[in-house]
Each structure stands twice: as C-alpha cells, then as structure tokens.
C-alpha positions in Angstrom: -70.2 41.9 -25.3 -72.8 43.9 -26.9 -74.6 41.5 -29.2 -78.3 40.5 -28.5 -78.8 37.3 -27.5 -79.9 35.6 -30.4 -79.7 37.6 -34.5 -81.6 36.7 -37.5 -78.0 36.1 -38.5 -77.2 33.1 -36.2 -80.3 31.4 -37.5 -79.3 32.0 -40.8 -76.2 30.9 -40.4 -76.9 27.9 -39.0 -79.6 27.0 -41.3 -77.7 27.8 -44.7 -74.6 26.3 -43.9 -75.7 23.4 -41.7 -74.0 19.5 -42.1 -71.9 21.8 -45.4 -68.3 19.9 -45.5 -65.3 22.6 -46.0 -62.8 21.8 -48.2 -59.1 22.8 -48.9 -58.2 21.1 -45.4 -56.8 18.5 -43.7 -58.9 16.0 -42.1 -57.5 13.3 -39.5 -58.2 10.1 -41.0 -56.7 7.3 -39.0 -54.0 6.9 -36.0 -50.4 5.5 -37.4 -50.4 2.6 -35.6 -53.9 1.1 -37.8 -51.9 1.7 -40.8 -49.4 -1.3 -40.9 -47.3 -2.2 -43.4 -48.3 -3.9 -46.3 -51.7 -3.7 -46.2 -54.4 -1.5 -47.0 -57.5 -0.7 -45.5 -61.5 1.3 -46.9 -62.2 4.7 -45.5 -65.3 7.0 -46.1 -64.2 10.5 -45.6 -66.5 13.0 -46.9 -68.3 10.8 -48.6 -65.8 9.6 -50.9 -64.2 6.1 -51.5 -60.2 6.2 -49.9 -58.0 3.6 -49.6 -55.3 4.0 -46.6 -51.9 2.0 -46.8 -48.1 2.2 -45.8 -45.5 0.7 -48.5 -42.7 -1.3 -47.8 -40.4 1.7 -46.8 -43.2 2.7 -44.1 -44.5 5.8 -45.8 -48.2 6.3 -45.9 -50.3 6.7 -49.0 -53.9 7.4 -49.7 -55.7 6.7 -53.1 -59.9 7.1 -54.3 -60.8 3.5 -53.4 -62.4 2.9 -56.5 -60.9 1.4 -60.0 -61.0 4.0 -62.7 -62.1 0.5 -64.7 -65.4 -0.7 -63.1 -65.9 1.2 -59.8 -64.3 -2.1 -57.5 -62.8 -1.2 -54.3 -58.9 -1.3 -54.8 -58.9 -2.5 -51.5 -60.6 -5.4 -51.5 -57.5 -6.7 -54.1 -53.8 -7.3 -53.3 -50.8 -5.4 -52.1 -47.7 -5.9 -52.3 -46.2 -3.4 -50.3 -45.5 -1.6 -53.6 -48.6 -1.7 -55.9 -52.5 -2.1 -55.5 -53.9 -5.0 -57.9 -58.0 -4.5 -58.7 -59.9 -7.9 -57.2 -62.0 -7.8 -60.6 -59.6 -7.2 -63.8 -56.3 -7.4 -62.5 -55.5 -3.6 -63.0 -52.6 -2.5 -60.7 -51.8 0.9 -59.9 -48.4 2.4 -57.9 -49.1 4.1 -54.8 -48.8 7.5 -56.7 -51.5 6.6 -58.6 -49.7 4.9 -62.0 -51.6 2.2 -63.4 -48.8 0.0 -64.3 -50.8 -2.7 -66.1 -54.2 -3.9 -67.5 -53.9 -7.4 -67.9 -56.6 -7.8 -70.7 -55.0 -5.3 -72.8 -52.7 -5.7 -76.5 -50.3 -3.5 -76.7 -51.9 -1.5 -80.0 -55.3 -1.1 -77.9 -56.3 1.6 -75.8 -56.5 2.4 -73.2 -52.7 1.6 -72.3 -51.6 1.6 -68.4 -49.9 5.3 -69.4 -53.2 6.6 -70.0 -54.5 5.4 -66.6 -54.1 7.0 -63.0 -55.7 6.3 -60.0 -57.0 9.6 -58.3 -54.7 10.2 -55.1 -54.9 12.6 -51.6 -52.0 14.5 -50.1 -51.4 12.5 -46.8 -49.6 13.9 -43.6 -48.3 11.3 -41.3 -47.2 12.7 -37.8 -47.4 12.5 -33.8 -49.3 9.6 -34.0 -51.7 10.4 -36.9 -52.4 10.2 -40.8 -54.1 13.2 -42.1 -55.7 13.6 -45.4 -56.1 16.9 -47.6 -59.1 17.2 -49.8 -58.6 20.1 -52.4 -56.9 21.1 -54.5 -54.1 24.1 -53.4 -50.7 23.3 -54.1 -49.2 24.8 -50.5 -52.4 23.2 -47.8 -49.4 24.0 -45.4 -49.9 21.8 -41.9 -52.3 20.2 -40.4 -52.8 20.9 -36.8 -49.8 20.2 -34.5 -50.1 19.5 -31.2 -47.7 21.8 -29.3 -44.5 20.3 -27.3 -45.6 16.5 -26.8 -46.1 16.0 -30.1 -43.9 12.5 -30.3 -45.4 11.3 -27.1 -49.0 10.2 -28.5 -50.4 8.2 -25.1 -53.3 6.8 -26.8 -56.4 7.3 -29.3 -59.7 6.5 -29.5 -62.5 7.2 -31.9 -66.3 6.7 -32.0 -69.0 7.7 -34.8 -71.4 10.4 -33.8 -74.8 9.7 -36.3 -74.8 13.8 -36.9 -73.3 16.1 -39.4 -70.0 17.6 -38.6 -71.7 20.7 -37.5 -73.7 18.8 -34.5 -70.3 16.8 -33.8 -68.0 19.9 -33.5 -70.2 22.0 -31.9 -69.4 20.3 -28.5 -66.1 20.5 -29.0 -66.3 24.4 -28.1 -69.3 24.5 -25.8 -68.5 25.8 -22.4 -71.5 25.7 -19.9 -72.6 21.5 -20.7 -70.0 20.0 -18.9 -71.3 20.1 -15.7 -74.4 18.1 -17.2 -73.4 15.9 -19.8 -70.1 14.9 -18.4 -71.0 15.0 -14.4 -69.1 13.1 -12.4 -67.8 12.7 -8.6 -64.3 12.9 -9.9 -64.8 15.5 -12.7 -67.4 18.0 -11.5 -71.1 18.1 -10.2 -73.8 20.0 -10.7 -73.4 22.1 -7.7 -69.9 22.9 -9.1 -71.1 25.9 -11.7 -69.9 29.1 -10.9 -68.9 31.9 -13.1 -66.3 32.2 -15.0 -64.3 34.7 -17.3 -61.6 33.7 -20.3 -59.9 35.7 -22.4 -60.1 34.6 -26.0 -58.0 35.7 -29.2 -58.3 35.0 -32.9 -56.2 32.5 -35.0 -55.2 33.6 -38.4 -52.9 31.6 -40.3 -52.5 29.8 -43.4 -52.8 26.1 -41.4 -54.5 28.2 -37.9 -57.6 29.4 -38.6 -60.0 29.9 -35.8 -59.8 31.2 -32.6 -57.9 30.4 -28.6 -58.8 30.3 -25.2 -55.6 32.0 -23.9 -53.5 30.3 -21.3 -55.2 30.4 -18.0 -55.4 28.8 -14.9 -57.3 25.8 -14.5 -60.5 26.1 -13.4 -61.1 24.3 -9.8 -63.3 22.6 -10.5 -61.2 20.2 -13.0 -60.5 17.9 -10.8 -59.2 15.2 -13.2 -56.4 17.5 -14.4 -55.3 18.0 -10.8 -55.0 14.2 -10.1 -53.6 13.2 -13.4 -50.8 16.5 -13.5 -50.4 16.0 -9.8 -51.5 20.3 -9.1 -53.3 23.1 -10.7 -52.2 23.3 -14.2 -52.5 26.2 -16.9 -54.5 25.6 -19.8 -54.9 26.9 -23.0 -57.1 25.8 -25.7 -57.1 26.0 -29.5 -60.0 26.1 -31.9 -59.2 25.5 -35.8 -61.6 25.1 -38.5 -62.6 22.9 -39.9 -63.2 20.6 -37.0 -60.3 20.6 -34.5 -59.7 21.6 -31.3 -56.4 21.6 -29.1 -55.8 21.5 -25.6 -52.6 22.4 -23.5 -52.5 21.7 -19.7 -49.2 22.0 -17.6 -47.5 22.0 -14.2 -44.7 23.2 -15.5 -43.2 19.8 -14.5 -46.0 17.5 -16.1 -47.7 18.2 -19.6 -50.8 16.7 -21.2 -52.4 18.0 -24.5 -55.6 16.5 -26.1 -55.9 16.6 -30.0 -60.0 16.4 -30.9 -61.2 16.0 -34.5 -63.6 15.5 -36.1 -63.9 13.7 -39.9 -67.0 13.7 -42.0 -67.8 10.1 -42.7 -70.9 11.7 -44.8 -73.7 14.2 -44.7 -74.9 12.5 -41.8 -72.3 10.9 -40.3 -68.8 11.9 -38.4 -65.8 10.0 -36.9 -64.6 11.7 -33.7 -61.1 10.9 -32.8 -59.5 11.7 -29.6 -55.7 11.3 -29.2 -53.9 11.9 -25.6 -50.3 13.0 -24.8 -49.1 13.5 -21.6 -45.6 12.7 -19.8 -46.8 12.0 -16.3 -44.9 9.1 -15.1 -45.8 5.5 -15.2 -47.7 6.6 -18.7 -48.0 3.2 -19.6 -49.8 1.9 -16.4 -52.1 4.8 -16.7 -53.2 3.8 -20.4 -56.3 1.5 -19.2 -57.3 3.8 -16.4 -57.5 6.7 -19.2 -58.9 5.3 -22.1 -61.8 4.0 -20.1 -62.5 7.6 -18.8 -61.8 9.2 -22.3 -64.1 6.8 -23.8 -66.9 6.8 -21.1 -66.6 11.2 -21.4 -66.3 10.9 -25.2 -69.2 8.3 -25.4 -71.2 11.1 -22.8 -70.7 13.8 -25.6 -71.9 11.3 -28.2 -75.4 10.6 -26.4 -75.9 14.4 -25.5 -75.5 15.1 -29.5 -77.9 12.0 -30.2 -80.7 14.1 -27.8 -80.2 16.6 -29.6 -80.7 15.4 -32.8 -84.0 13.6 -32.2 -85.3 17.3 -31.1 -84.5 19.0 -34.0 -85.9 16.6 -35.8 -89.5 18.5 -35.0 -87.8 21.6 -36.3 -88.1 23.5 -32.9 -87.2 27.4 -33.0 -83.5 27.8 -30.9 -81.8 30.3 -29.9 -77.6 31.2 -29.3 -77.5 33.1 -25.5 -74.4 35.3 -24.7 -71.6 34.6 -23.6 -72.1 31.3 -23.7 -72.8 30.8 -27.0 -70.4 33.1 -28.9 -67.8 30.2 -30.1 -70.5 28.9 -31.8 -71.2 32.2 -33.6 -67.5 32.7 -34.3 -67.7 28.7 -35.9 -70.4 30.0 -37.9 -69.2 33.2 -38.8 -65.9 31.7 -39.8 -67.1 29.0 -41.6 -69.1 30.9 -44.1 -65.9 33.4 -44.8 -64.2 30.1 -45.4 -66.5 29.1 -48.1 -66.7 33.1 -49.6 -63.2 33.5 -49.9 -62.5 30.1 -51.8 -65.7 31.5 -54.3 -63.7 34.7 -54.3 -60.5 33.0 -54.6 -59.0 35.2 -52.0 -57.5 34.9 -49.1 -59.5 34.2 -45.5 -59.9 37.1 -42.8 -60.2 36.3 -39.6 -62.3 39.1 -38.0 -62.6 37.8 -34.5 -61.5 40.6 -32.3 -59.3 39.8 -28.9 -62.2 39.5 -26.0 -63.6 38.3 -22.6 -66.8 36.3 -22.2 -68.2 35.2 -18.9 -70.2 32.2 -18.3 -71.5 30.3 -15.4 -69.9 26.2 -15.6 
C-alpha cells in the first residue's frame, strides 16, 4: 500500500457522510420464524413506521405502519390473515396496500376505498430471513445470500447498538480488535497477535457491492472454528454495502457461514442481527452452547462501540492507520459513490483494486 496513514479525505469522509442511511437496498428486518401467521407486528426501520405480517397462505408482507386517515398504527388493529383493519376508524386495507373499506363513508362521498392505498415495501423472505427494500428501482435484484447452507439457518440473534449505522458496521470489518474486545481463553488472547497478510478483491454487482477477503486458511489462532468444524477450516469473507457482511468457513466435510446485518432503527439507533448456519452434527444440541457464545461475542462488540461513542462525544481528532484501517476507507469510499451515482442516476463503480494488506491480530 502506498497511502499515508491518515488523508484529509478519510476525515472528510467520515465527517460528511456520518450516521447517512443508503437507500435503494435491502435491509434484514426480522428472522421468518418472528413472523407467524396471522398476526402482525411494529418495526422502525430507518426511521419509518412498518408493519411486518404473513397471510393465511404464509407469504410475507410489509406495509407503512401508519393509516393514510389519522396517522394510527395499523398494527395495533385486527388481522385476519387477509386484511389489516385501523384500531381507530375501522379502515381496512389488503396486504397490497388496497383500502377495501371506510366504514364512515356514503357511497357519493369522497374519499371512496378506490382512492385509498396504504404505502407498501418490497419484502424478500429467505434462508431464514425477511428482508425489506426501501427505494424505489423496479429490479433491487437480491439481497444478500448466504452461500451453500442457505436452508440450514441454525439460529439468530439480534441486539440494538445505541449508534448510527456507521459506528455499528464499522466492526463488522475491523481486523486488529479482536484480540481485545472479544479475548477469550477459547477464542484468542492477547499474546495471540501476530502478523498477518489477506488478499482482498472488489465486489461489483447489481445486489454485491463491496469488497471480499478471498478464501484463505484459517488463521490459528481461531480456535473456536477448530473446535466447532472439528480442523483447520478455509475462510472467506464477504463485505456488501450497505451494512452486511458474510462469512464462509469449511473443512471440506463440515460448513458454517455467519450472515451479520446491520438495520437502521434511526439516526441513532441500529439493530444488529446475527444468523448462524452450520451442518456439524448434533446441530441441535449445539444450539444453547452457541447462542450463548454468539451473544456474549456479539454483546462484547456492542460495549466496545458504546466506548467509543462516549469518546467522540468530546469531538477528539482520530486518525485511519494502514493496513489496518483500509476496509474502513473502502466503506467510506464506497458509500459516498453509492449516494453520487443515485444523484447522477448512473450506475455504481466499484474502484477497489485486487490487493494485500498486512496487519498484526
């Protein structure tokens, strides 16, 4: 690498388009199995009202939780299975949206139930999870897919981080905290660092935007991965904006991939939800053992952003190092062509060149 440590750019960067929410993506809003049939539940996802439910053929819907009459939340009314009635008037709208009737209306006075629709979200259900698009394109292609366990979602978890969703992702590609934040006798120690070297290339697709770790050993000391794939797995790991990151470990026998995302509750807010695939034998035995170490390591990233917010709070001067720190350039750098190619309504260029970067972990 031959960038300086730290550019008036990265400052900028990080200044200009700090806690700013991308749009025209998919956003993970809730695992399948919270969604039952027949019932509805509130979500806040990027700041905006949405109301989450599955009909009575098991397909999932979303719609703005609000009643285009008063502003109630739709889903604090009845459903049916088949259409959402408004707690305060009686207004009932189809899970597409169609108000199909407003009680306290004649039938020569305006507005008539034709006139009405509730606004509605493009939802994705799959391998475990309901997505959400918020934009407006009409081909958002996929969200991210997690790559050959797909159907064999082990568990999820989720916990709120009180940051924006630049604070919230920025873990999720940070290389050298691990042996600090998440230190452990069966994970790694402090005295485990020692340098390493990845080859990384860019992502550049219509639904893959971002940039990979490419497949590598496992480094030794992941211990956890060796007890749980029983060996020394290859890895590879996936970065996609706006907020996701994918990872692939394998034996060649044994598989396990970890989906991480993170959804905008609000400017200062984010959900980060963690679902685990694996198909290591006695799965379901394992289940209690691993969500309490994915929630302890998860809960461990939480309080290390929460430090870090109550610095910044005194507005400190900071700094991005090399190697180190380059993922968090590229984030940077990738997020702000996201936002100048949808003002230039053209299509995004990934510019991150193939490349090595050495760290000490």
């Amino acid at each position: 690498m031959n960038e300086p440590n730290h550019t008036a750019t990265d400052t900028e960067d990080r200044t200009s388009l700090a806690g700013v929410i991308l749009r025209e993506a998919w956003y993970f809003a809730a695992p399948s199995q919270a969604i039952t049939g027949g019932k509805t539940t509130h979500k806040t996802l990027l700041g905006e009202p949405v109301l989450i439910g599955r009909d009575k053929s098991g397909n999932a819907f979303a719609l703005r939780d609000t009643c285009p009459h008063a502003g109630t939340l739709l889903s604090r009314g009845r459903f049916d299975g088949q259409e959402v009635e408004c707690p305060y008037h009686g207004w009932r709208f189809a899970t597409d949206g169609r108000c199909t009737l407003i009680p306290s209306q004649t039938k020569d006075q305006r507005p008539q139930p034709a006139d009405i629709r509730a606004q509605t979200y493009r939802v994705h259900e799959g391998q475990g999870g309901i997505w959400v698009y918020f934009g407006v394109s009409p081909t958002p292609g996929l969200p991210p897919q997690v790559p050959v366990l797909g159907e064999k979602l082990g568990l999820h978890l989720s916990m709120i981080f009180e940051c924006n969703i630049d604070m919230a992702v920025s873990g999720l590609m940070d290389p050298a905290h691990g042996a600090f934040v998440h230190r452990s006798a069966i994970w790694r120690t402090q005295k485990s660092i020692y340098e390493k070297r990845k080859a990384f290339s860019p992502l550049d697709a219509q639904d893959m935007f971002g940039w990979r770790m490419d497949r590598h050993q496992a480094s030794s000391n992941s211990r956890a991965y060796r007890l749980f794939l029983g060996g020394a797995p290859q890895t590879e790991i996936s970065y996609m904006l706006p907020s996701t990151r994918i990872e692939h470990a394998s034996t060649g026998k044994y598989q396990y991939c970890g989906l991480t995302a993170c959804t905008p509750i609000d400017a200062g807010r984010t959900e980060v939800h963690h679902a685990m695939y694996w198909n290591v034998p006695g799965g379901a035995l394992l289940k209690p053992l691993v969500r309490s170490f994915a929630r302890r390591f998860l809960d461990q990233d939480r309080r290390a952003v929460m430090d870090m917010v109550a610095g910044l709070q005194f507005n400190p001067p900071t700094m991005l190092v090399r190697d180190a720190d380059q993922q968090t350039r590229w984030y940077y750098k990738l997020k702000r062509e996201w936002l100048t190619a949808a003002s230039e309504g053209r299509t995004r260029r990934n510019q991150i060149a193939p490349t090595t970067l050495t760290w000490r972990s």
